[in-house]
C-alpha positions, 0 to 999 in steps of 0.5 A: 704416852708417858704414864703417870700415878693417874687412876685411869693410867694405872687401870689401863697399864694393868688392862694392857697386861690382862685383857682377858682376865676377869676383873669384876663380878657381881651378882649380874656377871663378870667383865674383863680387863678389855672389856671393863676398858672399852666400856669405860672409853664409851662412858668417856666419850659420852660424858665428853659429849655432854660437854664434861671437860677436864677437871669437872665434877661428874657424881655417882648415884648408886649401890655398888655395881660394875659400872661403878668401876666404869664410871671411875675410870671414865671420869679420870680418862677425861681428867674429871673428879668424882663426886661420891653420893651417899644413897641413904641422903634425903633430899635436903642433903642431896641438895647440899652435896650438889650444891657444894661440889659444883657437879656438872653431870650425874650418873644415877639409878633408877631407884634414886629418880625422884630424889634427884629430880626434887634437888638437881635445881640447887646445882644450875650447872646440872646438865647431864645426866645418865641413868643406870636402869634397876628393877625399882620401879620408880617412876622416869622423872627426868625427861632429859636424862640419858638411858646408860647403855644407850649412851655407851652404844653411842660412843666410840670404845678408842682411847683416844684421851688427851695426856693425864697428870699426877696433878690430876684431882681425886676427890672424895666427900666424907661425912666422917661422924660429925656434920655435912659432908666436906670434899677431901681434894687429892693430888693423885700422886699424893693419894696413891702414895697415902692409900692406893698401894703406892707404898707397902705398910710393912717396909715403907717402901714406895712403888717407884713407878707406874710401871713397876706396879705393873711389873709385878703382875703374871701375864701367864697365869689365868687369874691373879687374888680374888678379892672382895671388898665390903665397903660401899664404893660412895666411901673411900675404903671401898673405892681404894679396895676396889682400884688397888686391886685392878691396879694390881691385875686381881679380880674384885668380887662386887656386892650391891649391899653388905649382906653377912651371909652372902658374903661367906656364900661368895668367899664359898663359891669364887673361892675368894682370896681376900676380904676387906671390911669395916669395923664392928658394923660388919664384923659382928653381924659376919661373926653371927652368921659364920657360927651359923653357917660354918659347917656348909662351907669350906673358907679355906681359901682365904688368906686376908681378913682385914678391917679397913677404916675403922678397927674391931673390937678384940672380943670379935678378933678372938673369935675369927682367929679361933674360927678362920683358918690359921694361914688366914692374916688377919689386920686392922689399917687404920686412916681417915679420907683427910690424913690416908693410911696412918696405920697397921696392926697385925691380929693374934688371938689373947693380946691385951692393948694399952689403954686406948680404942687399938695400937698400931704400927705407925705408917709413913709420915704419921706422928703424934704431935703437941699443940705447938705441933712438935712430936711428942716424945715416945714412951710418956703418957702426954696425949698428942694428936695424930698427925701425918705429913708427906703425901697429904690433900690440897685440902677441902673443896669450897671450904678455906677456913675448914681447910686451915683449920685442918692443913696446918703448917708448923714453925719450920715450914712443914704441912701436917693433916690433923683431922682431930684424933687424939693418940700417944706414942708409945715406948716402943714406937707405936701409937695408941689412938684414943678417939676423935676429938670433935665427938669427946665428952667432957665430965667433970673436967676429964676427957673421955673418948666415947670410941674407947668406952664403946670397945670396951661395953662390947665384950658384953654377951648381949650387947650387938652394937653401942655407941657412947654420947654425951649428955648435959648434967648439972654437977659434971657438965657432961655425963657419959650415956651408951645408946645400946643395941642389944642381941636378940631376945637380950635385955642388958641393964645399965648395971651389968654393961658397968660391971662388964666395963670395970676392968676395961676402963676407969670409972669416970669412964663407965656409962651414967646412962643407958637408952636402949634402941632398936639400931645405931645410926651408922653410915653406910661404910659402917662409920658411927654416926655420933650425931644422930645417936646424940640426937636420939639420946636427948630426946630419949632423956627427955622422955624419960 
């Protein structure tokens, strides 16, 4: 069988290398490349039955877990797509998501029943359904679904699947920080190229087949890295770190949720290679416990530490340089679900940005363009946006006009994905990113970037996390307000998050307004969410 830049291709020609090394572990127990294949050929087959046919749409319902895994490669065995459920939703959410996606099956735990039951009647075409037994406790509401494991003993392990294609879909639903989720379609070869390790961010040079990738794995030696990364497997930085290390033969260490000190616990014990995390929203919180910590155990081990989708702020950075091993290499990637891999920034201790949220190295095909989408010139102050073309999506599922808005095709005839960022391209070729447009506050006719006033009120000694939103006045049309969670036992006021500020950002920039909150909305990959902080800084307004 030819093979091809098809996930479920990928893991197999990786599975065929490795049958007997270990490629999962969670906090249950550890599975092997065979094994993780045959169980996906089961899960496979089972859906087959339930009358899932190529190019369906199959959600997953649950925390991180190994059948997770199973449930990816099952699905794209079959040639289907991947609906990613949030488990934080509420049932009208849920309702929307089943709704939009056209789901045709669900793969579900237990603990999630009685939500699903409220709103599989907004999907008619909902008709199978296979449920992942947990310790919940929740009640079994759904008569007609399927107990998982039953349904694997039920079906053969043989991979004997019909022939993939490139053009198979990779589906992704990102809420990114604004409004309801939208579905991100991929052509697989495309989304390989852009995020899943078909290219090396170093050198820009692209894996040139299916089998060279496979090339590069040692069948002699007992294990390859082990990895572990954070993120929930719903978003796409944990289901890229999670396959772009099966493709490559290593062993992913799964956790069900972020837990700080669990994490160093497992790099500990696993004697784990490498970590991958996003932004402040895990970093601070494994910084804090790390101090704690440290002298029970040894990290010496690691070798990566890098933030995937969202970048760290440089007070942190300094902090895990002095601590961590110095062997340790440590990286921002930067990209969104819509755009792939825009960037990299390799950390050092000390180093001092441009004027921006971070500066990157530019990765393949990612520019800075103006508003005729035309780069702009490197090295002056015009402000651009971000931009990447090559390998891009097909665009948003059931949704043509966003898809135009966001897809655009220049003068000449080339396709850019513009999601809304803003950047400058810096004299030595790098770009300077300075935050999303949608969430950008308007004060006095000056545009301010809430991301870039967050790095900068995080160097305060007692401010844990912060978002920065912005609120109706009468003279500026809008004032900058930071909704701020503070350090344990720290009472930080509005005057000394300026001063700490000052020398950071000008100070138009600087926080009118302060609301104090017990924690910031953030999705569950760690992603602000700009709307319920908006939200809780009106009503807080309000009141005050």
């Amino acid at each position: 069988m030819e093979r091809h830049y098809q996930f479920a291709d990928l893991f197999e020609l990786a599975a065929g290398a490795v049958p007997d090394r270990v490629a999962l572990h969670d906090d249950r127990r550890s599975i092997t490349y065979r094994e993780l294949d045959e169980r996906a050929n089961r899960l496979a087959h089972a859906l087959q039955a339930g009358g899932v046919q190529p190019h369906d749409h199959v959600a997953v319902y649950a925390k991180n877990c190994i059948e997770w895994a199973e449930a990816i490669f099952a699905i794209y065995k079959i040639r289907a797509s991947i609906v990613n459920v949030n488990y934080r939703y509420v049932e009208e959410e849920l309702r929307y998501l089943l709704d939009n996606s056209d789901a045709v099956a669900v793969i579900f735990q237990s603990e999630y029943e009685p939500i699903l039951n409220a709103a599989r009647n907004a999907q008619p075409k909902l008709k199978t359904m296979l449920r992942l037994a947990d310790e919940s406790g929740a009640p079994a509401l759904i008569p007609e679904a399927v107990d998982y494991e039953t349904a694997l003993a039920a079906n053969s392990s043989e991979n004997d699947f019909a022939e993939r294609s490139e053009d198979d879909i990779y589906l992704l639903y990102t809420g990114g920080t604004t409004g309801m989720p939208k579905g991100v379609m991929w052509r697989m070869e495309d989304v390989f190229y852009a995020l899943g390790g078909g290219v090396d961010v170093f050198t820009n040079e692209k894996v040139q087949s299916p089998h060279a990738l496979v090339a590069k794995i040692n069948p002699e030696a007992t294990q390859g890295l082990v990895m572990m990364q954070i993120a929930p497997f719903m978003h796409g930085a944990g289901q890229f770190g999670l396959m772009r290390c099966l493709f490559e033969g290593n062993t992913a260490v799964v956790m069900e949720q972020f837990d700080a000190e669990k994490v160093w616990r497992r790099i500990h014990e696993l004697r784990i290679n490498s970590v991958g995390f996003t932004g402040d929203a895990m970093a601070r919180p494994l910084a804090d416990v790390y101090e704690r910590i440290k002298g029970e155990i040894d990290v010496t081990c690691l070798f990566a530490f890098s933030s995937t989708a969202a970048v760290f702020s440089q007070s942190l950075k300094d902090y895990f340089r002095e601590v961590l091993p110095e062997h340790t290499t440590m990286m921002d990637a930067i990209g969104s679900t819509e755009t792939g891999m825009n960037g990299y920034r390799m950390v050092a201790k000390g180093e001092t940005q441009a004027q921006g949220i971070t500066t990157v190295t530019a990765g393949l095909d990612s520019v800075v363009l103006d508003d005729d989408l035309r780069p702009i010139p490197a090295g002056t102050t015009a402000v651009g946006k971000l931009a990447r073309g090559g390998n891009i999506p097909l665009g948003y599922y059931n949704d043509p006009v966003k898809t135009a808005e966001t897809f655009i095709v220049d003068a000449d005839g080339k396709r850019w994905s513009i999601p809304g960022d803003f950047a400058r391209l810096e004299a030595d070729g790098r770009i300077t990113l300075l935050g999303r447009g949608s969430v950008c506050i308007n004060s006095g006719g000056e545009k301010i970037f809430p991301e870039e006033v967050e790095q900068a009120l995080k160097s305060h000694p007692e401010v844990f996390d912060v978002l920065v939103v912005g609120l109706a006045d009468d003279r500026w049309g809008e004032t900058v307000c930071a909704v701020v969670q503070p350090r344990e036992s720290t009472h930080p006021t509005l005057e000394s998050i300026v001063e700490a500020s000052r020398s950071a950002i000008a100070g138009y920039k600087v926080p009118r307004r302060m609301f104090i909150v017990e924690s910031i909305p953030r999705h569950a990959n760690g992603k602000p969410d700009y709307r319920k902080a908006k939200a809780m800084a009106v009503e807080m307004a309000a009141n005050s």
